[in-house]
N, C-alpha and C positions, 0 to 999 in steps of 0.2 A: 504494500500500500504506500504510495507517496504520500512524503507528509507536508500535505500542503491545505489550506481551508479552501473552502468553494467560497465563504461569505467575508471573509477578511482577507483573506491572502496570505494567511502570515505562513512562512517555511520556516524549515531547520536555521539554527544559527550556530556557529564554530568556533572553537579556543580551543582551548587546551586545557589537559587535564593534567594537577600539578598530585605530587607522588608526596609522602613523606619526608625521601630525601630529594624534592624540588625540581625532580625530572619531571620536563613537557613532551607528554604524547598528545594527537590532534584528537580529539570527539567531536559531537554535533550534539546542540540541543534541539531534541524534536518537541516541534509542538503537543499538546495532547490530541488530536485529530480520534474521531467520533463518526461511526457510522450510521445516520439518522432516518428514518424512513417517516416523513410526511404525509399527509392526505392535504391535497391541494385541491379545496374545494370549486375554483372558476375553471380549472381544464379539467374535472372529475376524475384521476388517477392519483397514485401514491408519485411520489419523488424521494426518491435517497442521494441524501446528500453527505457527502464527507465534510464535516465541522469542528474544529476547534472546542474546547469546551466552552471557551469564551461567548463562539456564534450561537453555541445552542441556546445560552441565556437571554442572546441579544434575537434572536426569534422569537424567544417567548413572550420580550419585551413587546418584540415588532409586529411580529405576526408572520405566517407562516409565505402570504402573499408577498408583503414589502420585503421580504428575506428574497424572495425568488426571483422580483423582481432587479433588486441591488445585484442580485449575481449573473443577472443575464446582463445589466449594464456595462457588466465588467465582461462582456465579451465569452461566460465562460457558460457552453451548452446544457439546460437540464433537461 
C-alpha cells in the first residue's frame, strides 16, 4: 500500500535514525494511512478511500461529499 492520503496528501517523510552510540541509519516516517469504505449518497455507491487518520476526522467534520469533492479537485480519481 502507498503511503500516501487521497484527502491531504500528506506522504512519508525521512531522517534518520540515531543509535545509542549516535550512529545515523536512513528510515521514513509513514503516515498512518487508513482504508475507509464510504457510502456516497448523490452517485449511490460505496467509495474506499485510503486516509490518513487525520482525513478520517476531517470527513467526519466535513462530510463524506465535500471530502470527495476536495479530492477530485486535487486531480486524484474516485
Amino acid at each position: 500500500m502507498s503511503a500516501h492520503c487521497q484527502l491531504t496528501g500528506s506522504r512519508p517523510g525521512f531522517g534518520n535514525a540515531i543509535s545509542h552510540s549516535h550512529r545515523r541509519t536512513s528510515r521514513r516516517f509513514d503516515p498512518n494511512i487508513q482504508s475507509k469504505r464510504y457510502w456516497l449518497p448523490g452517485e449511490g455507491r460505496h467509495v474506499r478511500l485510503k486516509l490518513s487518520a487525520k482525513a478520517v476526522r476531517t470527513v467526519d467534520a466535513i462530510g463524506v461529499e465535500a471530502a470527495v469533492a476536495r479530492i477530485r479537485a486535487r486531480g486524484v480519481k474516485v
